[in-house]
TORTI-721998 format. One line per 3 residues: number of its first residue (from 1); for each residue x, y, z of C-alpha. Coordinates in steps of 0.25 Angstrom, whole numbers. Example, Ala and Ser with C-alpha at 12.3 -4.5 7.8 and 13.67 -1.06 7.14 Angstrom:
REM residues 2
1> 49/-18/31  55/-4/29
END
This chain:
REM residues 399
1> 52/-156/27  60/-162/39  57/-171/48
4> 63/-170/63  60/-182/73  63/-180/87
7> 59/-185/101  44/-179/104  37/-179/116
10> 36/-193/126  49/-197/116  40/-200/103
13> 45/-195/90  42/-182/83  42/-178/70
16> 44/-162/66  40/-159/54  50/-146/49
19> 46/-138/36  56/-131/27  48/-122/23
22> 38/-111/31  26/-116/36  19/-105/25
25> 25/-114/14  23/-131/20  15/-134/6
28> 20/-139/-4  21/-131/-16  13/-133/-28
31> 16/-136/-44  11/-126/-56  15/-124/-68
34> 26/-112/-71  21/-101/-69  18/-89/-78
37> 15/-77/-71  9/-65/-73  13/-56/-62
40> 4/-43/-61  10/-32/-54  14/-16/-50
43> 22/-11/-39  32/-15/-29  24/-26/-23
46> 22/-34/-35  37/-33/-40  41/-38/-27
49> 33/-50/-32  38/-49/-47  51/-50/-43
52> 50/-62/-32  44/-70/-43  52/-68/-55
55> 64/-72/-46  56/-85/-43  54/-86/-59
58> 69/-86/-62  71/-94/-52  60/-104/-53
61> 55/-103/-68  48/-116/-67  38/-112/-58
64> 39/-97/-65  40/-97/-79  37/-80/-83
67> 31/-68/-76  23/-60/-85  21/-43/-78
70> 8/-37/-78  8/-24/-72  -1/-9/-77
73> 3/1/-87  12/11/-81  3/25/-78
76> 8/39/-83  11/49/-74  18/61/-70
79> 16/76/-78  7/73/-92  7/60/-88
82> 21/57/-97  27/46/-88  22/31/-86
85> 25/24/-73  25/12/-77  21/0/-64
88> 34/-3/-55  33/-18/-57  34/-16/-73
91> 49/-12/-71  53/-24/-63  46/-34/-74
94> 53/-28/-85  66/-29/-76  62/-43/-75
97> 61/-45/-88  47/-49/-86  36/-47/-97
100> 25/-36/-95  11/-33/-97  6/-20/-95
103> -10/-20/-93  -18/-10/-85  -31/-20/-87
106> -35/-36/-88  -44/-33/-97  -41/-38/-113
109> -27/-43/-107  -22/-57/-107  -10/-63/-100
112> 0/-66/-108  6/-79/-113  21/-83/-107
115> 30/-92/-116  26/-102/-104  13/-100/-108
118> 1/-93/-102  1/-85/-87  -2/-94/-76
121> -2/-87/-63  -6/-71/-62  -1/-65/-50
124> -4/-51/-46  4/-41/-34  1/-26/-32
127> -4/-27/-47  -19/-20/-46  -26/-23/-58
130> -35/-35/-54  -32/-49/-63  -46/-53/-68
133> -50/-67/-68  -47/-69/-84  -31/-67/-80
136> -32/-76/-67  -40/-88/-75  -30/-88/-85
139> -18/-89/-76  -18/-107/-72  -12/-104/-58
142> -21/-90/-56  -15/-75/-49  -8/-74/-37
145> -8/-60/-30  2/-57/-18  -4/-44/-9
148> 4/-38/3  -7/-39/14  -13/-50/21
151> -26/-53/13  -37/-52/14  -32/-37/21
154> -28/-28/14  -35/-32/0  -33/-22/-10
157> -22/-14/-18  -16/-7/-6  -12/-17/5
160> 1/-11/9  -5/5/10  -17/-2/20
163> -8/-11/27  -1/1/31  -14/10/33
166> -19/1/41  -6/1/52  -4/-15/49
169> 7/-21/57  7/-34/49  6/-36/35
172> 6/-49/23  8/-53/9  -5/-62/4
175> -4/-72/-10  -17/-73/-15  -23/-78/-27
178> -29/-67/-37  -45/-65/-37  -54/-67/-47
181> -61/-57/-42  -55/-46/-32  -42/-43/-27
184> -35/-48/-16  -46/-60/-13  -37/-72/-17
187> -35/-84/-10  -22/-81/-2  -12/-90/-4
190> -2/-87/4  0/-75/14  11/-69/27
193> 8/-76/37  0/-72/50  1/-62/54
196> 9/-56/44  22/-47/43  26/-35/51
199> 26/-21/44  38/-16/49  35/-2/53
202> 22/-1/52  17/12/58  30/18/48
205> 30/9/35  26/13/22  21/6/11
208> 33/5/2  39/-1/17  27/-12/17
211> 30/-14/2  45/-18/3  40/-28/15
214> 27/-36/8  33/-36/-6  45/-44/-4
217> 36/-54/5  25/-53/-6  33/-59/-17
220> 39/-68/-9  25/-72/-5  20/-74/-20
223> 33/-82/-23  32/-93/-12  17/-94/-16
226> 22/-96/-32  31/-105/-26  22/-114/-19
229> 11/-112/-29  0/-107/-19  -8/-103/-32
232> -9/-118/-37  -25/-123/-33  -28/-128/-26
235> -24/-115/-18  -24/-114/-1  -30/-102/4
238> -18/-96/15  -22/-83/19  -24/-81/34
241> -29/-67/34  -42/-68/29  -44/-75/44
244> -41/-64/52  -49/-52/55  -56/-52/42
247> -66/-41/45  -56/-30/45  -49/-35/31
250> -43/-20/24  -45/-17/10  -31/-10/5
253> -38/-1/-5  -30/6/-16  -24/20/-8
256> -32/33/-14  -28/47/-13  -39/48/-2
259> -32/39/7  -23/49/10  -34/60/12
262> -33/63/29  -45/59/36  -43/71/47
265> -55/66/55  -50/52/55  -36/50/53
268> -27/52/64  -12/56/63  -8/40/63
271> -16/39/50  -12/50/44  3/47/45
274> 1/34/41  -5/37/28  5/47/26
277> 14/35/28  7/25/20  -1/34/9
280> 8/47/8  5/62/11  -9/64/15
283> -19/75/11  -30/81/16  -38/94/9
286> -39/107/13  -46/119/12  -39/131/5
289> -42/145/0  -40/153/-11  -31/165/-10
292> -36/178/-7  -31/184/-19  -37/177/-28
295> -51/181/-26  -62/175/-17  -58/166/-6
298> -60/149/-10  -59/138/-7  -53/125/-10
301> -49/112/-4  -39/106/-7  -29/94/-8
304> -17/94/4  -8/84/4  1/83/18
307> 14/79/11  22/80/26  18/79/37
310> 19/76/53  14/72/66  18/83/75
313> 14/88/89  6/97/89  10/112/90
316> 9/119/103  -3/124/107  -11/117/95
319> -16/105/102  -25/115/109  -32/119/97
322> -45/113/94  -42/110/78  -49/98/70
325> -39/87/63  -37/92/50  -37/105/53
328> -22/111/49  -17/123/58  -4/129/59
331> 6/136/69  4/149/64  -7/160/64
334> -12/164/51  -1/158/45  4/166/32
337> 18/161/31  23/148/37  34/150/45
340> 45/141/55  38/132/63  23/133/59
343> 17/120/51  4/116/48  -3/106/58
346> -16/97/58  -21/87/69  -26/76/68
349> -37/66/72  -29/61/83  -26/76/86
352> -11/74/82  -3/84/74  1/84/57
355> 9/93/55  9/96/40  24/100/35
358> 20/100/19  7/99/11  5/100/-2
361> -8/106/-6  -15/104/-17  -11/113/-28
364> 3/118/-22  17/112/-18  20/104/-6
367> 23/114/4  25/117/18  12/111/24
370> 8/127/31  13/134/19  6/125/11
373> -6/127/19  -4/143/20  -2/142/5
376> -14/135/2  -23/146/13  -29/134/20
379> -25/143/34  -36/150/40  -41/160/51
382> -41/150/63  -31/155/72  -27/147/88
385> -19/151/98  -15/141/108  -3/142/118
388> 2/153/112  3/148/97  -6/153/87
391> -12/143/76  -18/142/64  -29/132/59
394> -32/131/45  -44/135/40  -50/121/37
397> -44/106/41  -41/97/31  -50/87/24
END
C-alpha cells in the first residue's frame, strides 16, 4: 500500500491510506499446498471456467499442479439412436490435453491419483450430478462451485432461463462452497457486488446472450478466489444477498416441456413472448376431428406447437367480437382454402392479438398456421360478422 500525507483540516497532518487493489480483494491472500483439481463439468458455462483455470495452471503450476475432467457419458441420439453426443466440455479437455473421466454416477467410483498425489479441491460448474460427501471429504481443501445468480436466488440447475423469466434487470455470479447435503446451500465465498451487473437488453436478451456475459465473469470469479485461497478455513462468509428480501428467494427449477404449455387464462401476450424468447415455440392443444370420409366423426386432442408467431393488432372489426383468450378465429368464413391475406388469430389475456403464421401440429409438417389448422379440421360452425367482415372462430379454444 501507499501512504500519502497532506495538510488536514486546522493545518494537522493526514495520512491516506491508498490500496492497490479493489476494495473486494484488501485481504491478504492465503497459502495451500498445490492444487490438484478435479474439475466437474458440461456446457458452455463450465468451459468458460476450465479454460480460465488451466491458463492460471500454465501460468502458475505452483499453486496448480493438474486438472483432472469429470464430466457424463455422451447420450445417443438421433434416428435408431445410432449417433452419441458426447458433453461439449469433453471436447475442450481433450484439446487441453487434460485427462478424463466419464462417470454417469458417484456411486463405486473413486477419484483418481495424480503423479502429485491424491485430488485436493473438487470443484463443480454447470455439472448436475451432485458430489456426495465421500468425494468432498476426501479432497483436503474441499469443493468449490461457481453459479451465475446471486444466491441464495435463483437455487437450482436453471438460474439463467429464471433470471430471464422473471424480467431481472440485474444479475450476479456467486463462489460458493459445495454442500454436504444439497445444492447451491454453500457458504458464499465471494460474490458481484451490490447490486449486481445490468442485463443488457433485458426485455430482448436470450439465454445464450446472458451466457456469453456471466461465463467469462464466472471464471474469472472462480480464479481470483483460487488466487486468494477463499477455500482455505478458516473460510469468511461474503455473501450479501441472503440479507436482502429473503422471503421472495426463486428456485431456478430444471425447464420442462410443460413450461412452455400456454396458460390462456393467465398469461398475457408479455408472457407468452417472453417465453418464446427465453424457452422456444410455445404450444398449447387443440381439439381436432377425424375426416368425414373415414367413417364416424372423432375426436382427438392434440399437440400444437406455435413455431411463428406475432403480436399484431387486431383485425378490423374483431375486436368487437366477444371471443375467449385462446379461442383461435380467422378472417375467413367457413374457410376451405386459405387464401391472400387471411391468417389465423387468438387474443389473449390481456385481450391483445397472436397472430399465428406457422404451427406444427402433432402428427404433420410445419405449415402455414390456418392451413395447418384447416388441415387438421379444427375450424367449426361459428360464423361473425362485424363491420362488414365475416369471421370464423374455431370450434374450441386451445388448452
Amino acid at each position: 500500500m501507499f501512504v500519502v500525507r497532506g495538510a488536514g483540516t486546522y493545518g494537522l497532518c493526514r495520512h491516506v491510506i491508498v490500496s492497490r487493489w479493489p476494495a473486494s480483494r484488501l485481504y491478504s491472500t492465503k497459502t495451500y499446498d498445490p492444487l490438484r483439481i478435479l474439475f466437474c463439468g458440461s456446457d458452455e458455462f463450465s468451459i468458460a471456467s476450465l479454460k480460465a483455470l488451466h491458463a492460471y495452471h500454465l501460468k502458475q503450476p505452483n499453486r496448480i499442479a493438474s486438472i483432472d475432467v469429470v464430466c457424463r457419458p455422451g447420450k445417443r441420439v438421433g434416428r435408431g439412436l445410432k449417433k452419441i453426443r458426447q458433453v461439449p466440455i469433453k471436447e475442450t479437455a481433450e484439446a487441453l490435453s487434460l485427462p478424463i473421466h466419464e462417470i454417469d454416477t458417484f456411486t463405486g467410483w473413486t477419484p483418481p491419483v495424480t503423479p502429485n498425489g491424491p485430488i485436493n479441491l473438487i470443484i463443480a460448474v454447470s455439472f448436475g450430478l451432485f458430489v456426495p460427501p465421500r468425494i468432498l471429504n476426501s479432497a483436503s481443501y474441499g469443493g468449490l462451485n461457481m453459479h451465475p445468480s446471486l444466491l441464495p436466488d435463483f437455487r437450482g440447475p436453471a438460474p439463467l432461463h429464471h433470471t430471464l423469466l422473471a424480467g431481472e434487470k440485474l444479475t450476479g455470479v456467486t463462489l460458493q462452497t459445495l454442500h454436504h447435503k444439497s445444492f447451491d446451500h454453500g457458504t458464499v465465498l465471494s460474490q458481484t457486488p451490490p447490486p449486481g451487473f445490468e442485463i443488457p437488453n433485458p426485455d430482448f436478451c436470450t439465454v445464450p446472450e446472458l451466457l456469453n456475459l456471466v461465463a467469462p465473469k464466472g471464471a474469472q470469479s472462480l480464479v481470483d478466489g483460487i488466487k486468494d485461497g477463499l477455500f482455505v478455513p478458516p473460510i469468511q462468509d461474503a455473501g450479501w444477498r441472503a440479507n436482502e428480501a429473503t422471503d421472495n428467494l426463486r428456485h431456478a427449477s430444471k425447464i420442462k416441456p410443460e413450461d412452455l404449455h400456454i396458460d390462456w387464462a393467465n398469461w398475457t401476450m408479455l408472457e407468452i413472448n417472453r417465453r418464446n424468447r427465453i424457452l422456444g415455440p410455445v404450444w398449447s392443444k387443440a381439439l381436432v376431428t377425424s375426416n368425414p370420409s373415414d367413417g364416424p366423426l372423432t375426436f382427438q386432442q392434440k399437440r400444437v406447437i406455435l413455431t411463428e408467431t406475432e403480436e399484431v393488432e387486431p383485425p378490423k372489426g374483431c375486436d368487437s367480437l366477444a371471443l375467449v383468450p385462446g379461442l383461435p378465429f380467422a378472417n375467413a368464413p367457413h374457410p376451405v382454402e386459405p387464401k391472400k391475406g387471411r391468417a389465423l388469430h387468438v387474443f389473449t389475456r390481456d385481450g391483445k392479438v397472436l397472430r399465428i403464421n406457422k404451427m406444427k401440429v402433432e402428427g404433420e409438417p410445419v405449415a402455414d398456421g390456418l392451413r395447418a389448422a384447416i388441415k387438421a379440421r379444427m375450424f367449426g360452425d361459428r360464423s361473425f360478422q362485424s363491420e362488414g367482415v365475416e369471421f370464423t372462430a374455431f370450434r374450441n379454444p386451445l388448452v
